[in-house]
One Martini backbone bead per residue (centre of mass of N, CA, C, O) as a GRO file, in nm:
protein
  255
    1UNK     BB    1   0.059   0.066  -0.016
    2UNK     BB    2   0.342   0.157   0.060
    3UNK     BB    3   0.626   0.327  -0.004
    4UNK     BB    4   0.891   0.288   0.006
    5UNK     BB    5   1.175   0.327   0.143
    6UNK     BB    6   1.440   0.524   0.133
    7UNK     BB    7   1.769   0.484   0.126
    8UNK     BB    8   1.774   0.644   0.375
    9UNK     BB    9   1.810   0.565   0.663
   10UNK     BB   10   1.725   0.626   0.958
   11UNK     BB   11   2.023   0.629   1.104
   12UNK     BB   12   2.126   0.820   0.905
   13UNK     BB   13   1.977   1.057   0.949
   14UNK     BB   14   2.010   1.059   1.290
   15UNK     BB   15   2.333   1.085   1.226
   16UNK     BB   16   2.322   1.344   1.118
   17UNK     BB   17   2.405   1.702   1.153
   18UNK     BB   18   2.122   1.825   1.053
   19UNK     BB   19   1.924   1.667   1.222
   20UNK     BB   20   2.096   1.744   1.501
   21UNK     BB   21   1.989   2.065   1.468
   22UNK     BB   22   1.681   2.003   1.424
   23UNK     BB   23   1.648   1.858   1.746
   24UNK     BB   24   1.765   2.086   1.903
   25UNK     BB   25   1.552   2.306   1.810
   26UNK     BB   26   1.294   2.144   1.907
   27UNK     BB   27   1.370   2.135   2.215
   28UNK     BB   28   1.403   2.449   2.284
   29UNK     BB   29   1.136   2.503   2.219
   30UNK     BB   30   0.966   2.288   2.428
   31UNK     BB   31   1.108   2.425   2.660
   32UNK     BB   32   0.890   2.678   2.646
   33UNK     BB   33   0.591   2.574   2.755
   34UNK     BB   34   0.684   2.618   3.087
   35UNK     BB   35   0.613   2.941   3.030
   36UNK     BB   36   0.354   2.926   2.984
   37UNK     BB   37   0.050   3.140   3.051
   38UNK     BB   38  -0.085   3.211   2.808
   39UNK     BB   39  -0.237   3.160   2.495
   40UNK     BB   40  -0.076   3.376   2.338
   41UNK     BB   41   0.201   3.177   2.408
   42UNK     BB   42   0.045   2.933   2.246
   43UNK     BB   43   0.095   3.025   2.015
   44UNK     BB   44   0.374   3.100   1.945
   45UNK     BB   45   0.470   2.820   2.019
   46UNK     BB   46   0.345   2.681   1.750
   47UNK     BB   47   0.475   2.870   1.548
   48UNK     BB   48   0.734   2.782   1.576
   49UNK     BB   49   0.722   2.497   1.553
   50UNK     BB   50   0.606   2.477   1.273
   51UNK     BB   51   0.831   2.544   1.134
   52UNK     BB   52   1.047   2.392   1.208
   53UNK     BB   53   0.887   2.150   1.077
   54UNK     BB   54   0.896   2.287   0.781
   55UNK     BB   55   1.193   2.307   0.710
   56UNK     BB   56   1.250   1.981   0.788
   57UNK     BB   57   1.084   1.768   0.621
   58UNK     BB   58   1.248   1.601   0.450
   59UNK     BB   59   1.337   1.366   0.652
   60UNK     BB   60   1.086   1.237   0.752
   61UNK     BB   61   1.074   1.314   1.076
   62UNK     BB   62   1.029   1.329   1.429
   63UNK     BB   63   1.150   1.488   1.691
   64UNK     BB   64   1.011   1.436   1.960
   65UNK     BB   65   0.728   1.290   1.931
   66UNK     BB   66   0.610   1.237   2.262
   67UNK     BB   67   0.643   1.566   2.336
   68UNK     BB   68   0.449   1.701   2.123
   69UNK     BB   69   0.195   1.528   2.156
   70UNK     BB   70   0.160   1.610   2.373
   71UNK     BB   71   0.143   1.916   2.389
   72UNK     BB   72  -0.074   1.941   2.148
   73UNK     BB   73  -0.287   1.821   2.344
   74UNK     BB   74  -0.290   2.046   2.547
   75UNK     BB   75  -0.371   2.273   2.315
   76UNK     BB   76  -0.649   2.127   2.329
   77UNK     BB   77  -0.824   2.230   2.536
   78UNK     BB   78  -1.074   2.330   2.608
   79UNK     BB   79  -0.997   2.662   2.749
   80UNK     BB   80  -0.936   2.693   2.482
   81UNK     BB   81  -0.906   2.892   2.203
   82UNK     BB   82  -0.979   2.840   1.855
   83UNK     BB   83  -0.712   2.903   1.776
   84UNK     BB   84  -0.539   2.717   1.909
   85UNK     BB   85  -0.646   2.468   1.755
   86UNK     BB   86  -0.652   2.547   1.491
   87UNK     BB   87  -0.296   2.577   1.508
   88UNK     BB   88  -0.300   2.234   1.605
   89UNK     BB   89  -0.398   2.128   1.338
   90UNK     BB   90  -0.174   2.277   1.129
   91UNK     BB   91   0.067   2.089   1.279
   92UNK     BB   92  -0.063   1.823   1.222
   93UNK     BB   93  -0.039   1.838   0.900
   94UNK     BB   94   0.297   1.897   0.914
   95UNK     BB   95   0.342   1.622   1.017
   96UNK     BB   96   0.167   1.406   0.829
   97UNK     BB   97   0.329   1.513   0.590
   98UNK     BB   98   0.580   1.406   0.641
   99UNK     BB   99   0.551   1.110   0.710
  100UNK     BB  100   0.291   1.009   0.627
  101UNK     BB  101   0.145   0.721   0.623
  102UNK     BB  102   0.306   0.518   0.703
  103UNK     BB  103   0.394   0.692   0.983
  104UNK     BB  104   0.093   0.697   1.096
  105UNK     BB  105   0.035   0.442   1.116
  106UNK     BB  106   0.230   0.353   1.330
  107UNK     BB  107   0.145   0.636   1.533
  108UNK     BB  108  -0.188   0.651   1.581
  109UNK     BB  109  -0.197   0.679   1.854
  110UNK     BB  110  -0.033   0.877   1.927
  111UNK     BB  111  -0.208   1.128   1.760
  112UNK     BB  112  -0.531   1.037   1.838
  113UNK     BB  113  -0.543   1.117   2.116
  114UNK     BB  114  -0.554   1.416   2.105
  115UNK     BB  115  -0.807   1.448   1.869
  116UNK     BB  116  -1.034   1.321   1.937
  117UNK     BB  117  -1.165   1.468   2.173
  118UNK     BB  118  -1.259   1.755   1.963
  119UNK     BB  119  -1.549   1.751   1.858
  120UNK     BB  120  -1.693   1.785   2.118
  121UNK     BB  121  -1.555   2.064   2.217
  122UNK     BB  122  -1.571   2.248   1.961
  123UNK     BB  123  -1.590   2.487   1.757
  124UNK     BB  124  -1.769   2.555   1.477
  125UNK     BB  125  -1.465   2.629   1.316
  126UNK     BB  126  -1.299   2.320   1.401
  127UNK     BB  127  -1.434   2.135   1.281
  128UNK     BB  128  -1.402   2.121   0.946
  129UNK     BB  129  -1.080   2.068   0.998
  130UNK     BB  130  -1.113   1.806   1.176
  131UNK     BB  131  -1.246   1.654   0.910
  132UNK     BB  132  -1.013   1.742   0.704
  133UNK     BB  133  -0.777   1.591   0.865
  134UNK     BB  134  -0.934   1.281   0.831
  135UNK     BB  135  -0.943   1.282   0.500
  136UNK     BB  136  -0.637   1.332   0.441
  137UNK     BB  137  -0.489   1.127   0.619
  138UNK     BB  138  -0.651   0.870   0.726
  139UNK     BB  139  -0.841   0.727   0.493
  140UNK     BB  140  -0.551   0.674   0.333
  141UNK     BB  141  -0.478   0.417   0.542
  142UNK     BB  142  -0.660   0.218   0.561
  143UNK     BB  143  -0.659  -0.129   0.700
  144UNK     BB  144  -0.464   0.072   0.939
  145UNK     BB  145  -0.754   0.182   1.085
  146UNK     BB  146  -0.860  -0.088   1.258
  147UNK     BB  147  -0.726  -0.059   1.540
  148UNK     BB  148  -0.893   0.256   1.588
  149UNK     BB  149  -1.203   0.209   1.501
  150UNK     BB  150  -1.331   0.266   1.708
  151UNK     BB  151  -1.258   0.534   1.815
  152UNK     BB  152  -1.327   0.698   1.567
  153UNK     BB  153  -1.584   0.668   1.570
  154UNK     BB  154  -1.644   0.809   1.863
  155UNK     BB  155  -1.500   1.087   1.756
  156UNK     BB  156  -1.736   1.145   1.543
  157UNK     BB  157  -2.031   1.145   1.674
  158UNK     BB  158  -2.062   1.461   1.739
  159UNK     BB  159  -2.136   1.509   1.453
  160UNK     BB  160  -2.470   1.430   1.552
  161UNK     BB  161  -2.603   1.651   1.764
  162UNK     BB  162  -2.727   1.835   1.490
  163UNK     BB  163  -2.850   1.846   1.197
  164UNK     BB  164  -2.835   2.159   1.144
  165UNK     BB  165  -2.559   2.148   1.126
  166UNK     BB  166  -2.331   2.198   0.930
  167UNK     BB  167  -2.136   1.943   0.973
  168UNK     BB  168  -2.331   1.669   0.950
  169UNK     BB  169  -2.240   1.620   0.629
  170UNK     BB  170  -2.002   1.541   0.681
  171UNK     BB  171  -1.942   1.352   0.893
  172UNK     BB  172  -2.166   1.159   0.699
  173UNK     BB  173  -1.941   1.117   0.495
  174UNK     BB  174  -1.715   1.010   0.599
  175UNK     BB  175  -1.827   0.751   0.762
  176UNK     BB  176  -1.900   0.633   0.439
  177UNK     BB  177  -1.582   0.604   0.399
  178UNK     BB  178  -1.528   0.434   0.608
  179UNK     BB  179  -1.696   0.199   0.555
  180UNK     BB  180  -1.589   0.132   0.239
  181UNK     BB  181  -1.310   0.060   0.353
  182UNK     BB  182  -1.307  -0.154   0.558
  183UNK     BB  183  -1.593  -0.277   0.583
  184UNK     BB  184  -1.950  -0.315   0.699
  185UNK     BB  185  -1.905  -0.541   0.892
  186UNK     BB  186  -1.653  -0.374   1.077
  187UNK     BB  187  -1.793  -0.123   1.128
  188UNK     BB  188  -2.043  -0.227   1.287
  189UNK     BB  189  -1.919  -0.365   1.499
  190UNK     BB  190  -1.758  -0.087   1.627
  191UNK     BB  191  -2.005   0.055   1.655
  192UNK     BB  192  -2.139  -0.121   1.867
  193UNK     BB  193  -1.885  -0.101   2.051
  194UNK     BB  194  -1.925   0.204   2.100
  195UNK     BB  195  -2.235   0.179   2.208
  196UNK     BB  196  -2.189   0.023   2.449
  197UNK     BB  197  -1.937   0.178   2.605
  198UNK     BB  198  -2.065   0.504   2.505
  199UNK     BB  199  -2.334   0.633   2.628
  200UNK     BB  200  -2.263   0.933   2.499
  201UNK     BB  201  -2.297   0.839   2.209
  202UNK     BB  202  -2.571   0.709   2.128
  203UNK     BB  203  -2.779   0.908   2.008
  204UNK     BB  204  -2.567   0.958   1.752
  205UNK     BB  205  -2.563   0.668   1.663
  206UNK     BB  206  -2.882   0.679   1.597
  207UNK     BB  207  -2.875   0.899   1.389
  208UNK     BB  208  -2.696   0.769   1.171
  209UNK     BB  209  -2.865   0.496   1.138
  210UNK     BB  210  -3.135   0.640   1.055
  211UNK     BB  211  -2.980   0.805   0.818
  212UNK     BB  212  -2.874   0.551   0.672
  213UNK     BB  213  -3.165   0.380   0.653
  214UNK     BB  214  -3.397   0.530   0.537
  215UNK     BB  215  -3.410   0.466   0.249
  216UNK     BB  216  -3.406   0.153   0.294
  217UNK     BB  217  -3.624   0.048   0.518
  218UNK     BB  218  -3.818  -0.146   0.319
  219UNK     BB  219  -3.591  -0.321   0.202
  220UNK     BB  220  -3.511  -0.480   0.412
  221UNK     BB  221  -3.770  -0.574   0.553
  222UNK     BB  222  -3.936  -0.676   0.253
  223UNK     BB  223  -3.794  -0.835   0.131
  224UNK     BB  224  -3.759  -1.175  -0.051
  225UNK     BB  225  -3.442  -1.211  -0.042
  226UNK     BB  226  -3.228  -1.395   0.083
  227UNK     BB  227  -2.954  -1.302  -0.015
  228UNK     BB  228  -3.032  -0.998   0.111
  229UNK     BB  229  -3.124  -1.086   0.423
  230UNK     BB  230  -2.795  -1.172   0.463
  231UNK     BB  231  -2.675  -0.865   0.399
  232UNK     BB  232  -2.875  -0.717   0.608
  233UNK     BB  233  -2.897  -0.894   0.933
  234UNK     BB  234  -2.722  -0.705   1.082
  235UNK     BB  235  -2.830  -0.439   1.067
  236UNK     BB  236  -3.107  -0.506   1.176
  237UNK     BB  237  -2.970  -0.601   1.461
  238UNK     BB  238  -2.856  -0.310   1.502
  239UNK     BB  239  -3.124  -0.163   1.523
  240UNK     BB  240  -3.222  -0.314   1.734
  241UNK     BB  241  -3.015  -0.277   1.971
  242UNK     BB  242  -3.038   0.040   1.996
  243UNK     BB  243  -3.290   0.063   2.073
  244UNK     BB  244  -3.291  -0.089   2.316
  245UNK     BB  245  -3.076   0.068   2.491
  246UNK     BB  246  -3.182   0.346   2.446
  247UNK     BB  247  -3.435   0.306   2.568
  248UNK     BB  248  -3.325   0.221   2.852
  249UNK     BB  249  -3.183   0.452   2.927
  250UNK     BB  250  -3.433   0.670   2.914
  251UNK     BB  251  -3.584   0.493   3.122
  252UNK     BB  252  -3.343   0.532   3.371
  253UNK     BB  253  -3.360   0.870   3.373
  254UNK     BB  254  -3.679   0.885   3.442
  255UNK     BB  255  -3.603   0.688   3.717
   0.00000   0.00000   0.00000
C-alpha cells in the first residue's frame, strides 16, 4: 500500500549533523512550553513549532515525537480558546505532511490520542477543519485504520449532535467513506461495540443509523430475497439492539 521507504535508512538520517541540528532546534523551542503563561503565549509556541518542522520535512522523521504529541495534545484543551484549537490543527497538518501514511500507520495511536476527543467540545470554526484533517491524512490509510477503529468511530459521533449542524453532513459523509474503506461489516462491528462502552455517544450514534438506514428501510425489511437478507440481516440486528440500549437507557434516567 504504502511506497518504499527512501535509500536513506532511518539511521543514517539521525545520525546526520543536520537531523541532530533540527533535534536541538526542536527540543529548545518544546522546552519554552513550560514558560506559557496565557493563550496568547501557546499561539506563539506553536507558531515557532510548526515553522521548525515544515522547515525540515524533508527529513521526513519528526524529532521527540512523544514530547510534541504530549504538547500538541495539551493545545487542545477544552479552556483553550478556537484559535490555539486551529493552529494546532494546522501543526497536525505539518507533521503528517511529514511522515506520510507509513509513519502515520506506524504511530496512528500516538497521534490520534490528542485528536480523537477535540470534535466533542470544539467549536464551530474548528469542527469542519478537524473534519478535513482526517479525510486528508487518515482515510487513505485504509485496512491501517483498523486497529482504532472503534476509538475513530467515537471521535466522530459528536458530529451527529444535531442535524441542523452546518458540520453534520460532512461528518455523515466521513463515516460513509470510512464504512467503504475498511469494509461494511467489520465497520458495524466497531460501530456496535463503540454503542456498549460509550453511552454518551448513543444517541448520536443512533441518529446516524437512523439516517444511514431511512432510505432504504422498506428495502431490508420488506424484501423477499434470501441473498438480501443474509447481507442486510446484521443491520436488521444493528437497529434492533440500538433501540433497545437506547430505549432503556431513557428508561433509566425518567426513573
Amino acid at each position: 500500500m504504502f511506497k518504499k521507504s527512501q535509500s536513506n535508512s532511518l539511521e543514517d538520517i539521525v545520525k546526520s549533523s543536520k537531523f541532530k541540528r533540527h533535534s536541538q532546534n526542536v527540543e529548545k523551542i518544546l522546552s519554552t512550553f513550560d514558560a506559557v503563561n496565557e493563550w496568547a503565549d501557546v499561539i506563539g509556541f506553536l507558531t515557532r513549532l510548526s515553522k521548525a518542522l515544515s522547515s525540515s520535512s524533508h527529513f521526513k522523521i519528526i524529532p521527540h515525537k512523544l514530547l510534541i504529541t504530549k504538547r500538541l495534545a495539551q493545545c487542545l484543551n477544552p479552556a483553550l480558546p478556537s484559535g490555539v484549537h486551529q493552529k494546532t490543527l494546522e501543526v497536525y497538518s505539518i507533521i503528517f505532511q511529514t511522515i506520510g501514511p507509513e509513519g502515520l500507520s506506524k504511530d496512528l495511536s500516538l497521534y490520534s490520542y490528542g485528536l480523537f476527543p477535540l470534535l466533542q467540545y470544539s467549536a464551530m470554526n474548528v469542527k469542519p477543519q478537524l473534519l478535513n484533517l482526517y479525510e486528508k491524512y487518515y482515510l487513505p490509510l485504509g485496512e491501517y485504520l483498523k486497529p482504532c477503529l472503534k476509538s475513530f468511530i467515537i471521535a466522530l459521533l459528536p458530529g451527529f449532535e444535531d442535524e441542523g449542524n452546518e458540520y453534520y453532513e460532512q461528518t455523515y459523509n466521513l463515516m460513509d467513506k470510512l464504512c467503504n474503506i475498511v469494509g461494511e461489516e467489520y465497520f458495524y462491528h466497531c460501530l456496535f461495540l463503540g454503542i456498549i462502552s460509550s453511552t454518551s455517544q448513543r444517541l448520536y450514534a443512533f441518529s446516524y443509523i437512523l439516517k444511514k438506514f431511512k432510505k432504504n428501510y422498506n428495502f431490508i425489511y420488506m424484501t423477499a430475497k434470501e441473498e438480501s437478507w443474509q447481507k442486510y440481516k446484521y443491520k436488521v440486528i444493528l437497529i434492533k439492539n440500538c433501540i433497545y440500549i437506547i430505549y432503556n437507557q431513557v428508561i433509566f434516567i425518567k426513573n
